[in-house]
C-alpha positions in Angstrom: 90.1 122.0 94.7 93.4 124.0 95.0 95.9 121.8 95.9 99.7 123.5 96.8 101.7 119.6 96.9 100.1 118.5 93.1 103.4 120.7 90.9 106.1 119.2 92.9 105.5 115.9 91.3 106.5 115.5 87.5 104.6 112.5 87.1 101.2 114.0 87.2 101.9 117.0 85.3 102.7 114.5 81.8 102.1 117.2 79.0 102.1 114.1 76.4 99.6 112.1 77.6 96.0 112.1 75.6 94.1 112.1 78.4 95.2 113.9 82.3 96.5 111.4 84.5 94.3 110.3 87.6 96.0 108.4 89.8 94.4 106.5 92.6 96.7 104.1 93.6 98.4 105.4 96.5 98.1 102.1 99.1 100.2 100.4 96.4 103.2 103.0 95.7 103.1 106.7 95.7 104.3 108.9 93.1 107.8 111.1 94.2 107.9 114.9 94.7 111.2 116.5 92.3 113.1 117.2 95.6 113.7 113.0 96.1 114.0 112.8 92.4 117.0 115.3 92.4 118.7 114.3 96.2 119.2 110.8 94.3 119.8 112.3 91.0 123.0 114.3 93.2 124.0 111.7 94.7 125.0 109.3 91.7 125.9 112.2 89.6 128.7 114.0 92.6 129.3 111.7 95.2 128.6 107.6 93.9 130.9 105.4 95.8 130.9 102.9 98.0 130.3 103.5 101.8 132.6 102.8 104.5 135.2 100.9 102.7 137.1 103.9 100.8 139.3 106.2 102.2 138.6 109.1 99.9 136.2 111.8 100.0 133.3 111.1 97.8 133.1 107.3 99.6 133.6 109.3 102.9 130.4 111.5 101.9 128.2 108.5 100.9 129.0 107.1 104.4 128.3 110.5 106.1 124.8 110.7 104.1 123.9 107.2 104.2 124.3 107.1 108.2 122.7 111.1 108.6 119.2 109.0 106.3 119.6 106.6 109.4 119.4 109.3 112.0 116.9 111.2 110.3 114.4 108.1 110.1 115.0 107.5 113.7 114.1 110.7 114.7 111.1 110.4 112.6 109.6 107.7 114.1 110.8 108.3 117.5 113.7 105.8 118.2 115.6 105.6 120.9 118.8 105.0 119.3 119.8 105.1 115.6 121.4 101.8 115.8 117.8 100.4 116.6 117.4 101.2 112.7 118.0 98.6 110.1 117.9 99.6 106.0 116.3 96.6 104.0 114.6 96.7 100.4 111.7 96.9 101.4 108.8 96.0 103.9 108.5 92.4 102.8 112.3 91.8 103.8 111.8 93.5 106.8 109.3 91.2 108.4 111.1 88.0 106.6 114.2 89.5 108.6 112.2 89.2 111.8 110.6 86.2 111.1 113.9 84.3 110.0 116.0 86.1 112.7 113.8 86.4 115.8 111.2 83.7 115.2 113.6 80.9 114.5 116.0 81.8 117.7 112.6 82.1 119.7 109.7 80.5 119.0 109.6 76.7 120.5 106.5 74.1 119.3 103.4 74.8 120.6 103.7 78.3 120.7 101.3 80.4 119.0 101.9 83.3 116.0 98.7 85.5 115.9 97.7 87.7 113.2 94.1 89.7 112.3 92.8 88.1 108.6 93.4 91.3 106.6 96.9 91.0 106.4 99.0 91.3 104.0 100.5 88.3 102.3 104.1 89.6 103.5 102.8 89.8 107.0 101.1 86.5 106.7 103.3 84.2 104.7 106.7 84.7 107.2 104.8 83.4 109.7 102.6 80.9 108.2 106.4 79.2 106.9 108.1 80.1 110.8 105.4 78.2 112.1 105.4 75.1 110.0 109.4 75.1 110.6 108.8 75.5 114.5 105.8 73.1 114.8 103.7 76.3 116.8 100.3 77.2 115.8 99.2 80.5 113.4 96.2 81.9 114.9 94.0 84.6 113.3 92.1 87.1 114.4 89.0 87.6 112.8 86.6 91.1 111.7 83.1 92.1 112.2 81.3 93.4 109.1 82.8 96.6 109.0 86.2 95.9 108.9 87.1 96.0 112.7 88.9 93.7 115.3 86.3 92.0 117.2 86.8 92.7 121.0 85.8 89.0 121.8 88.3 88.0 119.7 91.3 90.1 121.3 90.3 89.1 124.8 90.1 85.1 123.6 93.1 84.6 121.4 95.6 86.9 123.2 96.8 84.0 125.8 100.0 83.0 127.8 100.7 80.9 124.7 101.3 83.7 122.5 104.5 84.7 121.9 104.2 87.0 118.5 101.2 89.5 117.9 102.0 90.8 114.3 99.5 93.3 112.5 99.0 96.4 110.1 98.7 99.9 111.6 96.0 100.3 108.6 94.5 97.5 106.3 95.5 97.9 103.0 91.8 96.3 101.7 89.4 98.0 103.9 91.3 100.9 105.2 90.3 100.0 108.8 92.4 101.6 111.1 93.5 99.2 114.4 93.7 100.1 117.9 97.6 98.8 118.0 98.3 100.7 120.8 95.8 98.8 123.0 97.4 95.3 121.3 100.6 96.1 121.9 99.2 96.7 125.7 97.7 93.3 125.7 100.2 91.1 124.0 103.0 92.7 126.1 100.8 91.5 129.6 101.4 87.6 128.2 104.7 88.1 127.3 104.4 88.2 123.6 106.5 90.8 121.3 104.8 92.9 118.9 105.7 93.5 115.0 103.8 96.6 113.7 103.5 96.8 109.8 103.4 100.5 109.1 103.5 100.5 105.1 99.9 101.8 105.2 100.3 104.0 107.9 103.2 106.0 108.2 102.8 107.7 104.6 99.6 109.5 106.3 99.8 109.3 110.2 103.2 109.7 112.7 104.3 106.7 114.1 105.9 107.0 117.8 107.8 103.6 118.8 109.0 104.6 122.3 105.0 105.8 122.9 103.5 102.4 121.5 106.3 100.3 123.2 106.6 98.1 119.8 109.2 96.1 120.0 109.8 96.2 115.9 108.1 98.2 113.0 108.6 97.9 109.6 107.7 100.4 106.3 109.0 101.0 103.2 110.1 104.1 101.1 108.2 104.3 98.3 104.9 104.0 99.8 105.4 107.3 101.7 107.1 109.5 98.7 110.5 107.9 98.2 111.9 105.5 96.3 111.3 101.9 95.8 114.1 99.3 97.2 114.4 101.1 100.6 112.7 99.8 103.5 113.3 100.4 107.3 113.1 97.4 110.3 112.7 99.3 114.0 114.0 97.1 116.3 114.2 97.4 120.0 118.3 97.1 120.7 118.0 94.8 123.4 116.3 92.5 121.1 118.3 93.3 118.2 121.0 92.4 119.8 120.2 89.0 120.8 119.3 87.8 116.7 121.4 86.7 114.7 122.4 87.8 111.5 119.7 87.3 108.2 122.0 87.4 105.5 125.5 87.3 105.8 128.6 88.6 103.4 130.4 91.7 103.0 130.6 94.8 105.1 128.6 92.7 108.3 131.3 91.2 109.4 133.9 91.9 112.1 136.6 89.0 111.7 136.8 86.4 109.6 139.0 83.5 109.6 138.7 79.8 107.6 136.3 78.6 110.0 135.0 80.9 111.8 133.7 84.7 111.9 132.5 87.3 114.5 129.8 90.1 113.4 129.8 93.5 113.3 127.9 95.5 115.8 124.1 96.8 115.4 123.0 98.1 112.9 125.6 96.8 110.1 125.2 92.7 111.9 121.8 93.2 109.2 122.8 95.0 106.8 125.1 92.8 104.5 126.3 94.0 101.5 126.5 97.3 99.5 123.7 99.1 101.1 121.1 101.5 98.6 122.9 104.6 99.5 121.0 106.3 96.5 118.1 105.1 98.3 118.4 105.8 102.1 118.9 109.3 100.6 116.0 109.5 98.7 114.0 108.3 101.9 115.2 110.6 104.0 114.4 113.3 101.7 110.7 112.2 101.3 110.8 112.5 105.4 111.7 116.2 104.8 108.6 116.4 102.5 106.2 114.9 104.9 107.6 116.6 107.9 107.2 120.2 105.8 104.0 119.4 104.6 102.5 118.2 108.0 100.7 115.0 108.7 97.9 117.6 110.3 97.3 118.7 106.8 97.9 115.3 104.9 95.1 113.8 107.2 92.8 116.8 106.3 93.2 116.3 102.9 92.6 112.8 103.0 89.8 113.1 105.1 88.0 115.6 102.9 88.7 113.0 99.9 87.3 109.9 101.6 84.3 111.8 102.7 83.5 113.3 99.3 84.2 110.1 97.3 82.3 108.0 99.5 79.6 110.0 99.1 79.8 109.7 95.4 79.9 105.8 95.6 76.9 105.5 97.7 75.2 107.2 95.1 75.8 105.0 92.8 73.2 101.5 93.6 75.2 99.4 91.6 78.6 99.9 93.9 79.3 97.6 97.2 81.4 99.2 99.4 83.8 97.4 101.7 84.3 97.8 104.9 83.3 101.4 106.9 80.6 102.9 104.2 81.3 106.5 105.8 83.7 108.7 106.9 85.0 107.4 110.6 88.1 108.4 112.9 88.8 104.4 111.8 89.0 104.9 108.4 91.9 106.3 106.6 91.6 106.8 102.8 91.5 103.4 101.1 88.4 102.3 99.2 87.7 98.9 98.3 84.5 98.1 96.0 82.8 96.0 93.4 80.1 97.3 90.5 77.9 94.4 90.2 78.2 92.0 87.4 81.9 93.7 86.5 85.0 91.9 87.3 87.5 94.0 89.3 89.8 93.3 86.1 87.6 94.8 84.0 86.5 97.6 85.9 90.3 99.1 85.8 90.7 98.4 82.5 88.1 100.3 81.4 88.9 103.2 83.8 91.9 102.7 82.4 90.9 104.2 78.9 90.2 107.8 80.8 93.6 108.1 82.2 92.3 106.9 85.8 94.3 104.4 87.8 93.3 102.1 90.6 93.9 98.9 91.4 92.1 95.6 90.9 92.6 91.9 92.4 93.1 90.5 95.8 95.6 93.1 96.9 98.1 90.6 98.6 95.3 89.4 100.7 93.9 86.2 100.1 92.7 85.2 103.3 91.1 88.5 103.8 88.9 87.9 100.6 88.0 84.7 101.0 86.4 85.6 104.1 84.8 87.8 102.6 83.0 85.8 100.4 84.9 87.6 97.4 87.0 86.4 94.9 88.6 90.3 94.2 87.8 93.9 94.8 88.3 97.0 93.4 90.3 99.6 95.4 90.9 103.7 95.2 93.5 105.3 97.6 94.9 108.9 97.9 97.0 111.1 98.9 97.7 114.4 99.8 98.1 115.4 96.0 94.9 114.3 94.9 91.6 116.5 94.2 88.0 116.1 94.8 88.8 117.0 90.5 90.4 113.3 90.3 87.5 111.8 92.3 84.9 113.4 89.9 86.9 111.9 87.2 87.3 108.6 89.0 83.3 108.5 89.3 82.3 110.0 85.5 84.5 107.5 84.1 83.0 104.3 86.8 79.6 105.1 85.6 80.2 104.6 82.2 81.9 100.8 82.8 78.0 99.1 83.0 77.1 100.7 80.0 80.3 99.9 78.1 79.4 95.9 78.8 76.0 96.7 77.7 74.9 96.3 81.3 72.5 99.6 81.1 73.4 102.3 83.4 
């Protein structure tokens, strides 16, 4: 399978290594293309300072490219107004910055939090501690067997006494891919506000928050091709407005005095400290990438990898599959499964020996496994770099595992 996107990334072209590198591990970071290496590598080598607080050039020039990152990742995702974008370090922070922000200025007892069971733990755990604080109730919303929002569920849960709906665009487990457009809908006719998690989604599909009506979103860098300690909060301004600040200190203030201060305006009131120029650069640089490569084309290639390596699973009698079994217009490229009689653990160990990477455990999603009924899974995920080549590798080197534990093939 030709692939034009697989040399721009050092990582997988490792002349050392024994054995070619196969990595599969996408939904938990991505590798980085040499045009984000070397925007970051320029930036501390000609232009490392400070922004905002020098008066010189090369401090001026961080500030001018720190705020251009913020203007470029607003257009990206469709924002009103740059200000409405808030640089954190990551996803995690993000939602914590909501949930510490909005959630404690908002949320009264007896209100209710509710979120689908495949989150996340760092869409789960902000809330699960917000509501515990605030005496309201977390609800959850639960799946049918193939890894999709129950419609019954929707209709009975979304109520007048919600007052946050917060879920992943894509499940990082099962892949499923959630009608959040039609949640945001609902939630919004009660009166609740809506927190999109778009770590999973934005590396592979666009995400439009004036066409969704969210009222925050939240990713971070290094799951879509940049680096890692950059994340992004969407916030509508009117609501951004009305928080207040998350962390306070340096650079997000406007006066301060013994016993008292006054906060900058949006979006430095959140952004305290010296910020990750290096970064917010490196970000915006991956956006370049994506936006030149296409998500048209990403989503093909992805598409035409799920397909293929599903198709290799099912072949295989000793492999449960999680979630949709087949290719589906709900499913993006994330594949969770289990060999039977293998521990996840061991199964990436040994797939380990060939050079092949995925990842093994309960993928920051506890709740999700317990329902169901497993203790861990084993998960592939790709991107628009890999080859049908790294999923016959992936599958060559899965069928040997039985036989290694002397389990017969």
């Amino acid at each position: 399978m030709l692939n034009p996107y697989r040399k721009d990334f050092p990582l997988l072209d490792q002349k050392d290594r024994v054995k070619p590198l196969i990595y599969l591990d996408n939904a938990a970071t991505t590798q980085k293309p040499e045009a984000v290496l070397k925007a970051m590598e320029d930036y501390y080598r000609e232009y490392n300072a400070n922004p905002y607080r020098g008066l010189y050039d090369i401090s001026e020039k961080a500030t001018e490219r720190y705020e251009e990152a913020r203007k470029v990742t607003a257009e990206f995702i469709h924002a009103e107004d740059s200000s409405e974008i808030v640089f954190t370090r990551n996803t995690t922070e993000s939602l914590n910055l909501i949930a510490y922000s909005y959630g404690r200025s908002f949320l009264e007892e007896g209100d209710e939090i509710l979120i689908p069971i495949s989150e996340h733990h760092s869409n789960l755990l902000p809330w699960q501690q917000l509501a515990k604080e605030k005496k309201a109730e977390l609800r959850y919303l639960y799946l049918d067997e193939k890894g999709h929002l129950k419609e019954e569920e929707l209709k009975a849960k979304i109520t007048s006494k919600t007052r946050i709906v917060a879920l992943a665009c894509v499940s990082n487990v099962l892949g499923t891919i959630f009608p959040v457009k039609k949640i945001i809908e609902k939630a919004h006719s009660v009166g609740a506000v809506t927190v999109l998690d778009c770590a999973q989604s934005i590396p592979h599909y666009p995400l439009d928050v004036t066409a969704l009506d969210t009222d925050f979103a939240v990713f971070s860098g290094h799951k879509m091709l940049g680096p890692m300690g950059i994340g992004v909060l969407y916030g509508k301004k009117a609501l951004l407005e009305k928080m207040p600040p998350f962390l306070t200190g340096g650079e997000m203030i406007d006066f301060v005095s013994e016993q008292e201060a006054t906060f900058a305006p949006l979006p430095q009131k959140f952004e305290a400290g010296t910020p990750n120029v290096g970064g917010a650069i490196g970000l915006m640089e991956a956006i370049s990438y994506i936006k030149n490569a296409g998500y048209e084309k990403i989503r093909a290639i992805e598409e035409e990898l799920t397909a293929y390596a599903l198709d290799r699973l099912r072949e295989l009698p000793y492999v449960t599959i999680y979630g949709e079994k087949y290719p589906s217009e709900n499913r993006s490229g994330v594949i969770s499964f289990n060999v039977e009689n293998v521990h996840p653990h061991d199964v990436s160990s040994l797939l380990d020996a060939d050079g092949v990477c995925i990842r093994a455990g309960h993928h920051c999603a506890q709740p999700l496994m317990r329902y169901m009924e497993v203790a861990a899974t084993c998960r592939v995920s790709f991107y628009l770099y890999n080859t049908k080549e790294d999923v016959d590798a992936f599958i060559e080197s899965l069928k040997k595992v039985r036989r290694w534990l002397g389990l017969g093939d």
